[in-house]
C-alpha positions in Angstrom: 0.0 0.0 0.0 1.7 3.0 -0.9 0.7 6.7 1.0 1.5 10.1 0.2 1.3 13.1 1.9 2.5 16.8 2.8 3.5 19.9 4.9 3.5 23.0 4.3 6.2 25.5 5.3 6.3 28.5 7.7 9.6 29.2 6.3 8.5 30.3 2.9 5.5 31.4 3.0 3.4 32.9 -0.1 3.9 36.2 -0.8 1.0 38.5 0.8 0.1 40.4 -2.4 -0.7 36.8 -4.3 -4.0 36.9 -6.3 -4.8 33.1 -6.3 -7.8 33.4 -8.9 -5.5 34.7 -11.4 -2.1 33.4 -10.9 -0.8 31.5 -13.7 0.0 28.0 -14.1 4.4 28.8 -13.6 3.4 30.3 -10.0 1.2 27.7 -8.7 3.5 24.8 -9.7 6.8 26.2 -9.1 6.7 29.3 -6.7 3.7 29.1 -4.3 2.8 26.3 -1.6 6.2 25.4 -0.4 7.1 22.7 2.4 7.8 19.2 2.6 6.5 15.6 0.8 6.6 12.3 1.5 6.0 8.9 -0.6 5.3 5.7 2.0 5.6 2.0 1.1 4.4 -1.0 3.3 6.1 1.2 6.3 9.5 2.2 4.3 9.0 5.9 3.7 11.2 8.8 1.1 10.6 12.1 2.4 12.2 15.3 2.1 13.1 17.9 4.9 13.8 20.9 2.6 11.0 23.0 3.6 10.7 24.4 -0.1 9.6 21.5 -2.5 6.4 23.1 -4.1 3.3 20.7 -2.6 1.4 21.4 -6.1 3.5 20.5 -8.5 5.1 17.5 -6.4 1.5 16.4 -7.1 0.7 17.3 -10.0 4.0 15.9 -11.5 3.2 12.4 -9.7 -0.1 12.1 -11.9 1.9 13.1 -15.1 4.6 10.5 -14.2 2.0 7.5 -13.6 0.7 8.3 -16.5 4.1 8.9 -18.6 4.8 5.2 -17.0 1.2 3.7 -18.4 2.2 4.9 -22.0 3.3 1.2 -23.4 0.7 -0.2 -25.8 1.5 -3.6 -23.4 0.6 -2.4 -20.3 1.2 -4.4 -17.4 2.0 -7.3 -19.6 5.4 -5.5 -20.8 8.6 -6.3 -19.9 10.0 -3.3 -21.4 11.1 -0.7 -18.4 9.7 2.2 -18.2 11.0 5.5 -16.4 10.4 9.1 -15.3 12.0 10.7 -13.3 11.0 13.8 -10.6 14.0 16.8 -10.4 14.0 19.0 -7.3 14.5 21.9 -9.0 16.4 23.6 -6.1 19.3 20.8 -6.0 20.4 18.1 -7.5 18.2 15.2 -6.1 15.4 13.7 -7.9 13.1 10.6 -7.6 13.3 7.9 -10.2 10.2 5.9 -11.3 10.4 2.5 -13.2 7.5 0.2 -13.8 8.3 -2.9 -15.0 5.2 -4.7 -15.5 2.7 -3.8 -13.0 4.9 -2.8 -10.7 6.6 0.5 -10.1 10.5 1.3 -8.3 10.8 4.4 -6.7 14.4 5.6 -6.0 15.7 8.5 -4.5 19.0 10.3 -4.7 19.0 11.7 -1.5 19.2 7.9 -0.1 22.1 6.1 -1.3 21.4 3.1 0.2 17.8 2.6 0.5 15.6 -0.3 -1.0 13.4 0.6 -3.7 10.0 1.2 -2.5 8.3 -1.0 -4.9 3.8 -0.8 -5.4 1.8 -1.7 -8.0 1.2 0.6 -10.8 -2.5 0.9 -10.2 -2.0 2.0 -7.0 0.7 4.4 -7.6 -1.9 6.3 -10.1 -4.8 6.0 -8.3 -2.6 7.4 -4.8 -1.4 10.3 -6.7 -4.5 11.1 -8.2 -6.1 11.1 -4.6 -3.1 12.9 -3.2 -3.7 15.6 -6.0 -7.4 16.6 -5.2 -7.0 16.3 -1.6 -3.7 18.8 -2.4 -6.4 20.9 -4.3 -9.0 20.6 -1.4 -7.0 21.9 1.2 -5.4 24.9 -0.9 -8.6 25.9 -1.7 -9.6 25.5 1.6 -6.7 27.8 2.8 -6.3 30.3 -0.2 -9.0 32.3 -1.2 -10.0 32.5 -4.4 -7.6 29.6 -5.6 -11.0 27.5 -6.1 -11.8 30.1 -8.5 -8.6 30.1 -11.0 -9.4 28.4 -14.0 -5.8 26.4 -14.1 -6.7 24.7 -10.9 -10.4 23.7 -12.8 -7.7 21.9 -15.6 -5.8 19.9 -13.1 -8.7 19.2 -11.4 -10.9 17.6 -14.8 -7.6 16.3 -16.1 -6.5 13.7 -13.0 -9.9 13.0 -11.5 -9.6 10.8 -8.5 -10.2 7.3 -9.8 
């Protein structure tokens, strides 16, 4: 069973003057929303103590990934590995994705000499599609107006929870 899930950082906060019903796709993914992520496997977690990973995008970028990994005509029935990877755009590290079959690796940089956490495809997709619109819910919750910006109503109709 794989979990995901999020903090949100007093460090860098948004900047006061933000005008969440209009700001454009760049901001939302890459500059507002800061804090911390973490991916969880049958109790073997990756997680990042940064403080400035953007929430949004780190889920947003998990549903393009599952579905960048879903794109041979073979499905789970090839043997053929597939790969994506996630860059931190802030360092170096990144998060590596392979699905072999119907089963996905996730690596990270930042841990040398971890075990891949390993989960089945489905799963992955249908946990980052999950983590996504709860993502959504809570900004929206927290940020007014940001249920109002028409990007958020793309992401939202693209990577419906499943």
């Amino acid at each position: 069973m794989i979990e995901l899930g999020y903090s949100l950082s007093n460090r860098f906060p948004d900047p006061p003057q933000t005008d969440y019903r209009q700001a454009p796709v760049r901001s939302l993914r890459y500059d507002l929303f800061c804090g911390d992520v973490y991916l969880e496997v049958d109790g073997e977690a990756v997680e990042t103590r940064w403080g400035w990973v953007p929430v949004l995008d780190f889920a947003w970028a998990l549903c393009d990934i599952a579905e960048q990994l879903d794109e041979d005509p073979q499905g789970s029935r090839s043997a053929a590995v597939q790969t994506a990877d996630l860059d931190f755009t802030q360092n170096t590290e990144l998060l590596r994705f392979a699905r072999r079959f119907g089963w996905v690796e996730v690596t990270a940089t930042w841990l040398r000499d971890a075990e891949p956490l390993v989960v089945r495809h489905a799963d992955f997709r249908r946990e980052a599609r999950d983590f996504l619109q709860d993502v959504l819910a809570d900004l929206t919750d927290l940020h007014e107006g940001l249920a109002d910006n028409p990007n958020i109503w793309s992401v939202q109709g693209r990577f419906p929870r499943i």
